[in-house]
DSSP file (Angstrom, degrees, kcal/mol; ACC not computed):
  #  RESIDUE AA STRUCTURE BP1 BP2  ACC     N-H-->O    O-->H-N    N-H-->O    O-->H-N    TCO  KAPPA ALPHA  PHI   PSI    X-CA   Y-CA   Z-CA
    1    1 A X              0   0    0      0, 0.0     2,-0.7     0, 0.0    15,-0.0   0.000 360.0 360.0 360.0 137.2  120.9   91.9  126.9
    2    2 A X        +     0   0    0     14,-0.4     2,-0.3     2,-0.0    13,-0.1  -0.727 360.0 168.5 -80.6  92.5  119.6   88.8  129.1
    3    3 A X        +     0   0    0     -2,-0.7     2,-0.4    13,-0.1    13,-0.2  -0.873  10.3 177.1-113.2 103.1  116.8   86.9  127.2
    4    4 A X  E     -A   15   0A   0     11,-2.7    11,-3.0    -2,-0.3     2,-0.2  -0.877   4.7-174.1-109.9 160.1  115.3   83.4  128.0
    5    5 A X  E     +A   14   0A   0     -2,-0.4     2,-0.3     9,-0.3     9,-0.2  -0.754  12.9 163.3-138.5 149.0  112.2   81.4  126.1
    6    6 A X  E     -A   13   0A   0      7,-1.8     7,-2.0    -2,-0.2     2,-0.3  -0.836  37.8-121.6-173.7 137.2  111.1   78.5  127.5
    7    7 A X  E     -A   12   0A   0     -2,-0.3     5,-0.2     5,-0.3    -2,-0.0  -0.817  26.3-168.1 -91.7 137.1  107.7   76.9  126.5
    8    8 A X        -     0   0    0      3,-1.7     4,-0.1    -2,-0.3    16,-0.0  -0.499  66.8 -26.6-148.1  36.6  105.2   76.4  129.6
    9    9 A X  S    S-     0   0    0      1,-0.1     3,-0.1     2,-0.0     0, 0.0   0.684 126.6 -44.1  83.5  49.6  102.2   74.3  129.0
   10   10 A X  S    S+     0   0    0      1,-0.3     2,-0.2     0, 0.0    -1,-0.1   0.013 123.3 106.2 115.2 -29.8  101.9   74.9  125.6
   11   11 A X        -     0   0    0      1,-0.0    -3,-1.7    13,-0.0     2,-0.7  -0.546  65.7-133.3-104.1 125.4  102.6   78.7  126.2
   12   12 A X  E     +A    7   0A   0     -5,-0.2    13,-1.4    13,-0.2    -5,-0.3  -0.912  32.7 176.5 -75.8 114.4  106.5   80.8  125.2
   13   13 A X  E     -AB   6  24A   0     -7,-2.0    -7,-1.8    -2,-0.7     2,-0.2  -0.743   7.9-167.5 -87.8 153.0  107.1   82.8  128.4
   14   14 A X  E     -AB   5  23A   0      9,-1.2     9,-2.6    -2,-0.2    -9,-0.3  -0.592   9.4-158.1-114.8-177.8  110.6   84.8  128.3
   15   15 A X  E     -A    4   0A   0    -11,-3.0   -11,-2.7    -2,-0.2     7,-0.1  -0.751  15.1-152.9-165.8 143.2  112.3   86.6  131.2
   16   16 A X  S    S+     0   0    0    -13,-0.2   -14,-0.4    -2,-0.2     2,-0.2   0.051  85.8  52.8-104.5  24.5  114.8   89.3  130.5
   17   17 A X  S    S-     0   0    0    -13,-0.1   -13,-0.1     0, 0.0     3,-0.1  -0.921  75.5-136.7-169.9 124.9  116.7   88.2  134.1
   18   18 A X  S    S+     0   0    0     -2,-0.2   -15,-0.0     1,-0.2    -2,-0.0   0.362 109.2  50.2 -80.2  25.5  117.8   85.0  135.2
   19   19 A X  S    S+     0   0    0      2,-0.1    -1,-0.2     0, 0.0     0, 0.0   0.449  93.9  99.7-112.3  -1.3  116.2   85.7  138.7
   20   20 A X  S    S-     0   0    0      1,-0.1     2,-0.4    -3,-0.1     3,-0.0  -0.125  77.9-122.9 -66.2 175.0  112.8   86.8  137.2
   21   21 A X        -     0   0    0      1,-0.1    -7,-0.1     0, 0.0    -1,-0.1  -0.940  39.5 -87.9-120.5 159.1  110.3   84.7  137.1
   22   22 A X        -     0   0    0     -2,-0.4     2,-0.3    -7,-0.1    -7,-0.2   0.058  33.7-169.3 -46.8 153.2  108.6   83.8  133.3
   23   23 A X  E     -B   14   0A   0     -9,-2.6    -9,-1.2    -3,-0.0     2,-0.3  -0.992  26.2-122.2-143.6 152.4  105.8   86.0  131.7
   24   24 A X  E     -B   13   0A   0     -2,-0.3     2,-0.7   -11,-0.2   -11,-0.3  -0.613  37.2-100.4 -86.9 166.2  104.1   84.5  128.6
   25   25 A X        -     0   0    0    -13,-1.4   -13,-0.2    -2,-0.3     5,-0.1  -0.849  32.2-118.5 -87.4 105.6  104.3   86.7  125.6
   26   26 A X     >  -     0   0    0     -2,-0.7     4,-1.7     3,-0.2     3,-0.3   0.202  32.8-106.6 -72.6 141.5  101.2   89.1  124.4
   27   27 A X  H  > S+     0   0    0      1,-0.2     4,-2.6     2,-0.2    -1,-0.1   0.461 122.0  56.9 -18.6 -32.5   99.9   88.6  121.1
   28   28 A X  H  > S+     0   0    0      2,-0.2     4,-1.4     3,-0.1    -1,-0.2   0.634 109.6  51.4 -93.1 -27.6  101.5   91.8  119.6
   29   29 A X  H  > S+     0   0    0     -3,-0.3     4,-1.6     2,-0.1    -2,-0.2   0.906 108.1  50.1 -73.4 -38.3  104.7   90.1  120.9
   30   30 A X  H >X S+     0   0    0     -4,-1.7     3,-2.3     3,-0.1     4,-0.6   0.993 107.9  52.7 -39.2 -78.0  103.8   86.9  119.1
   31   31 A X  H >X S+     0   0    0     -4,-2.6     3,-2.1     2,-0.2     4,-1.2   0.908 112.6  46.4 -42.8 -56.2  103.0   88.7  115.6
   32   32 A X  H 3X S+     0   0    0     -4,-1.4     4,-1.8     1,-0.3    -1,-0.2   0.844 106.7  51.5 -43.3 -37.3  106.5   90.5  115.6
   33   33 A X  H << S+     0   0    0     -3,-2.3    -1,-0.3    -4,-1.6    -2,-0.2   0.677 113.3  47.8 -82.3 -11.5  108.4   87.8  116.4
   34   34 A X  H XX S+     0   0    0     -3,-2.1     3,-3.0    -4,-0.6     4,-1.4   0.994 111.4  54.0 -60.0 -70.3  106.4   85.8  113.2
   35   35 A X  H >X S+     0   0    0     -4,-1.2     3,-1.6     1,-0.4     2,-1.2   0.689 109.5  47.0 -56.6 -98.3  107.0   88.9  110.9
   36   36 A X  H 3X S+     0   0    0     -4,-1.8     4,-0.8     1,-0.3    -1,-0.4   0.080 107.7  51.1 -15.9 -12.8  110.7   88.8  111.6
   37   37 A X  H <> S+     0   0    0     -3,-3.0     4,-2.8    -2,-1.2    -1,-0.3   0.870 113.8  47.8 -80.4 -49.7  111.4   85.3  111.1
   38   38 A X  H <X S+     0   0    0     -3,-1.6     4,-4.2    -4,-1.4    -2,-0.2   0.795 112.5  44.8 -69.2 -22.5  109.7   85.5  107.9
   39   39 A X  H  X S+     0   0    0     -4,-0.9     4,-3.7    -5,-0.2    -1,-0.2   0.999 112.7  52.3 -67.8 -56.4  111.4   88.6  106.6
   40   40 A X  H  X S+     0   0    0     -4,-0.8     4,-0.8     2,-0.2     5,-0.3   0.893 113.2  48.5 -32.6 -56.2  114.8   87.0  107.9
   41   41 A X  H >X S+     0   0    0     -4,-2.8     4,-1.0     2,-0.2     3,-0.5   0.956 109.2  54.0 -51.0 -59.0  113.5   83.6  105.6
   42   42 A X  H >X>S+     0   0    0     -4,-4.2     3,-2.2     1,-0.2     4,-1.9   0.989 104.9  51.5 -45.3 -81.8  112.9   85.8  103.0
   43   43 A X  H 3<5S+     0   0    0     -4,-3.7    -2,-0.2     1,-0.2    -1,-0.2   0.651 106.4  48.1 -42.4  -5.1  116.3   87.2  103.1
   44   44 A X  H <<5S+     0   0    0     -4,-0.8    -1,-0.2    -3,-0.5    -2,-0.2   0.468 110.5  59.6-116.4 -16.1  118.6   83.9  103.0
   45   45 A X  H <<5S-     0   0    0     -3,-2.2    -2,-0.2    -4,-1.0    -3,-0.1   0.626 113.7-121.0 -86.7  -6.7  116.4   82.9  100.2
   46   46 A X  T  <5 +     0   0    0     -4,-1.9    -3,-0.2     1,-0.4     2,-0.1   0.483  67.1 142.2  98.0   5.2  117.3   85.9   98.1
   47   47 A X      < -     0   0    0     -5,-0.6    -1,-0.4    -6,-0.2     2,-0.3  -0.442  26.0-179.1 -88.1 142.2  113.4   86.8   98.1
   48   48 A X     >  -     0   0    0     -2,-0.1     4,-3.4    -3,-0.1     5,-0.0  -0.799  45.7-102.4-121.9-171.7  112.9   90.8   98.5
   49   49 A X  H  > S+     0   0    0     -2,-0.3     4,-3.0     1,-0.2     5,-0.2   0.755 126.2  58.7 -73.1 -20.1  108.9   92.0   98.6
   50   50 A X  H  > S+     0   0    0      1,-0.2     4,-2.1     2,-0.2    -1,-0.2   0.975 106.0  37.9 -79.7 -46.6  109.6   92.9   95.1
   51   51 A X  H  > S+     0   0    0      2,-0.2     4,-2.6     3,-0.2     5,-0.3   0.831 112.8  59.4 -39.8 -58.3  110.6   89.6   94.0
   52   52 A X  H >X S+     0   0    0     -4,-3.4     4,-2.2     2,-0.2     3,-0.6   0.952 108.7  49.7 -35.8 -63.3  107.6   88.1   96.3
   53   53 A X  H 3X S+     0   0    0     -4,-3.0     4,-2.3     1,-0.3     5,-0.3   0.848 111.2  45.0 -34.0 -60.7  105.2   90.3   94.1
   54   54 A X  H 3X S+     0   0    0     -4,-2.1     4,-0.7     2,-0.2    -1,-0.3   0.848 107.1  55.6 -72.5 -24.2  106.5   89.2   90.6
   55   55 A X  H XX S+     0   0    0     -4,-2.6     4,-2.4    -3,-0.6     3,-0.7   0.934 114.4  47.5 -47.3 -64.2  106.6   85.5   91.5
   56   56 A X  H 3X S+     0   0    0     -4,-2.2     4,-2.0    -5,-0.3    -2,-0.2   0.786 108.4  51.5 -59.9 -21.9  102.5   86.3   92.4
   57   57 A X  H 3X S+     0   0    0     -4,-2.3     4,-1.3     2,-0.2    -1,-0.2   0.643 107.0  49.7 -96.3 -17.3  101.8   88.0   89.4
   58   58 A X  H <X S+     0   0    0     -3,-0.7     4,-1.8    -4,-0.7    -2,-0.2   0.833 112.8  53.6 -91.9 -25.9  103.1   85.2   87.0
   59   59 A X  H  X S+     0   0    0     -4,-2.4     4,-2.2     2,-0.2    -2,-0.2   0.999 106.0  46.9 -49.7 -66.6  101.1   83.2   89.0
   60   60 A X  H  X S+     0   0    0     -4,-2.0     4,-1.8     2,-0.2     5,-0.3   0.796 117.2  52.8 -45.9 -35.7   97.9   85.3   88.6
   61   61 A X  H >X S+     0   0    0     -4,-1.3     4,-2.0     2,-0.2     3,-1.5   0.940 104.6  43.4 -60.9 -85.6   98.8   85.2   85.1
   62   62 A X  H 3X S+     0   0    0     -4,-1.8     4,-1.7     1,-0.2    -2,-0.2   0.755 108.0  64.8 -43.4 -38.1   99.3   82.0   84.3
   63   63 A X  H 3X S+     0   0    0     -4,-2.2     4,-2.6     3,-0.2    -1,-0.2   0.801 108.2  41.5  -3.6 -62.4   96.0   81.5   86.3
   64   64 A X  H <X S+     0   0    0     -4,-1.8     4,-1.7    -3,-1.5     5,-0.3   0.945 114.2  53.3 -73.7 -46.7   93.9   83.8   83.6
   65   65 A X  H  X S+     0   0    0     -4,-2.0     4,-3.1    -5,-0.3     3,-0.5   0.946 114.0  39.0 -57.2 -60.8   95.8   82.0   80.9
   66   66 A X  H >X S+     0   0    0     -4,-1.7     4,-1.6     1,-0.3     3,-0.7   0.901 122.7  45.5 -62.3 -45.4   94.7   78.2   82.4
   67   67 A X  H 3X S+     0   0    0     -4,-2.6     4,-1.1     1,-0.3    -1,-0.3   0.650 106.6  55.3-108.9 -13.4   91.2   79.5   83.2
   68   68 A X  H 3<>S+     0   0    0     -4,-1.7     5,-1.1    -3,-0.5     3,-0.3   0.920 111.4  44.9 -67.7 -50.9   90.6   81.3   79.9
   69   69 A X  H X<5S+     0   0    0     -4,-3.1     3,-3.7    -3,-0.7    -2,-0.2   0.991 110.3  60.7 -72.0 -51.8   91.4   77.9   77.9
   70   70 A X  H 3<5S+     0   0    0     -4,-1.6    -1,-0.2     1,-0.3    -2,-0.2   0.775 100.9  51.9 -18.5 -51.5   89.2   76.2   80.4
   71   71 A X  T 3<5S-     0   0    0     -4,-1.1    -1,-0.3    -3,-0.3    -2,-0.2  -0.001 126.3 -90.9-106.5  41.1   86.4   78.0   79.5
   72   72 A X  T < 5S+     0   0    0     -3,-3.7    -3,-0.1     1,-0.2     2,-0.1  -0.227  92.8  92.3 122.5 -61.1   86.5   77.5   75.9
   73   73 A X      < -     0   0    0     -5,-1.1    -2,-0.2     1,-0.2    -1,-0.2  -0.345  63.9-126.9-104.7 150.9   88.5   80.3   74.8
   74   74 A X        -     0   0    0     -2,-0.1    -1,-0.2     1,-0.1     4,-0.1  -0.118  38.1 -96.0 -90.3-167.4   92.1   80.9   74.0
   75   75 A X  S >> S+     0   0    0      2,-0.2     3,-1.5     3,-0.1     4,-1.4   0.900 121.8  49.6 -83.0 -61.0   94.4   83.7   75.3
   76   76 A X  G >4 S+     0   0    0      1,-0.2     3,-4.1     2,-0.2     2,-1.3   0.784 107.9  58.1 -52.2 -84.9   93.9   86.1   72.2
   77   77 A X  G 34 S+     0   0    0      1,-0.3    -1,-0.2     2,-0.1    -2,-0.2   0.288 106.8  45.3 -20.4 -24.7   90.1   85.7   72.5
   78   78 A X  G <4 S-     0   0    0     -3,-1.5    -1,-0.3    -2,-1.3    -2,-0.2   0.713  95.7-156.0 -95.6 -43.6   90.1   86.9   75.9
   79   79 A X    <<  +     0   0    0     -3,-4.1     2,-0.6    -4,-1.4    -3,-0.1   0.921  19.7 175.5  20.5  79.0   92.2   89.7   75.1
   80   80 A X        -     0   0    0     -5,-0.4    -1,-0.2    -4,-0.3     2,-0.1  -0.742  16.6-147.0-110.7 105.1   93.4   90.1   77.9
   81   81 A X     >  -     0   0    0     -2,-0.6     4,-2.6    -3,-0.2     5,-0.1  -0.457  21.4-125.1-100.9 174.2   96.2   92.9   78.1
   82   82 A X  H >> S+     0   0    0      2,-0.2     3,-3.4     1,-0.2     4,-0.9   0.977 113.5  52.7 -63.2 -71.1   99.2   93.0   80.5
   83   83 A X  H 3> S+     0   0    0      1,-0.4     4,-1.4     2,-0.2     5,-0.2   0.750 111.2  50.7 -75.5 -54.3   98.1   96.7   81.9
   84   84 A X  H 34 S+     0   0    0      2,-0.3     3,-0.5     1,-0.2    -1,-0.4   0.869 114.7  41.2 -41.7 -58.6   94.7   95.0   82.5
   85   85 A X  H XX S+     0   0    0     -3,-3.4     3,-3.7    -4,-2.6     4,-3.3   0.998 111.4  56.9 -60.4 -62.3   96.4   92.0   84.5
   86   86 A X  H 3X S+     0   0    0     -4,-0.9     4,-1.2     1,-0.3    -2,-0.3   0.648 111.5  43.2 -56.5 -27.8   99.0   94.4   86.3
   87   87 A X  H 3< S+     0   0    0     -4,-1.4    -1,-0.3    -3,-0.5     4,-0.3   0.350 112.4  46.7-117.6  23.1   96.1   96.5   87.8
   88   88 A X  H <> S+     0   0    0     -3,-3.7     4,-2.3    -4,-0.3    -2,-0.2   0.644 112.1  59.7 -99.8 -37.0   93.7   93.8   88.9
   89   89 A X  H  X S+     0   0    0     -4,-3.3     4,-1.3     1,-0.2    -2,-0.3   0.876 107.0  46.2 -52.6 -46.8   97.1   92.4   90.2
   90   90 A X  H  X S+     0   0    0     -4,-1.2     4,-2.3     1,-0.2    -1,-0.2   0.860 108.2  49.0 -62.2 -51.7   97.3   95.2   92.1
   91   91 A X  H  4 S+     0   0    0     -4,-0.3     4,-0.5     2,-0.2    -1,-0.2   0.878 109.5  56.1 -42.1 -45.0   94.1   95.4   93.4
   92   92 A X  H  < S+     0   0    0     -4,-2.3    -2,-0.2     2,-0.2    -1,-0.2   0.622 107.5  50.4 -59.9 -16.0   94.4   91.7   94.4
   93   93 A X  H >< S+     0   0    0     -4,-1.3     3,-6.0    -5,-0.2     6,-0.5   0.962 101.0  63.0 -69.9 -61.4   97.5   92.5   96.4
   94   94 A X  G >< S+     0   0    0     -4,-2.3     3,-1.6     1,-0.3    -1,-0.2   0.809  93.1  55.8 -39.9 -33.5   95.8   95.0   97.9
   95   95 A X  G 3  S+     0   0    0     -4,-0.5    -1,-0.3     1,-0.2    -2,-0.2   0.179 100.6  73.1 -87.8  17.9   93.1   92.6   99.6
   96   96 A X  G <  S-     0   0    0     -3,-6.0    -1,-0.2     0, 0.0    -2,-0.2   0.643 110.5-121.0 -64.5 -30.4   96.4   91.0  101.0
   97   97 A X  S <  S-     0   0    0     -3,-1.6    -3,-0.2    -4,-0.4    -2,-0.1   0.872  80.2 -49.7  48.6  66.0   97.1   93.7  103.3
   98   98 A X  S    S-     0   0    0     -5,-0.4     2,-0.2     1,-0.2    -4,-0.1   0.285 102.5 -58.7  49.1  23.5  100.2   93.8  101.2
   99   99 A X              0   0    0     -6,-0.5    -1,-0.2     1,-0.1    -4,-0.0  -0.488 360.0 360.0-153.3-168.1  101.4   90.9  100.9
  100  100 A X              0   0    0     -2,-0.2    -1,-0.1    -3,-0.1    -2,-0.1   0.107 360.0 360.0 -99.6 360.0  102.8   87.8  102.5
């Protein structure tokens, strides 16, 4: 299959024929081609979604940890259980739209 990209005053146009003439690429064309790079990025870094996830959630942890001492109080004080972190983490994912 025949594909050229060329940038055009700022703008990616393709053409799927070298006798066409260029058409820029719709938004919806844009996003896909973002979301495929990144998955592709992901993959040569060894990251899977699953991976992504635990990487965020020791963040979010360690987050409560630093902001617990912050405010006075140590980590036991707080008591602050895993299952407790793990489904606020999950809620906060959700207001991700899943993600990265």
């Amino acid at each position: 299959m025949y594909l050229e990209e060329k940038i055009i005053n700022g703008i990616l146009h393709y053409r799927t024929s070298p006798n066409e003439e260029f058409k820029p690429y719709t938004l919806e064309n844009l996003t896909g081609k973002i979301e495929m790079l990144k998955e592709e990025i992901q993959k040569q870094q060894g990251y899977t979604q699953e991976k992504v996830f635990e990487i965020e959630r020791y963040r979010a942890i360690d987050f409560a940890k630093w902001f617990s001492d912050f405010n006075g109080l140590t980590w036991e004080e707080k008591r602050v259980s895993k299952e407790r972190l793990d489904t606020l983490y999950e809620k906060y994912l959700g207001t991700l739209g899943g993600g990265i």
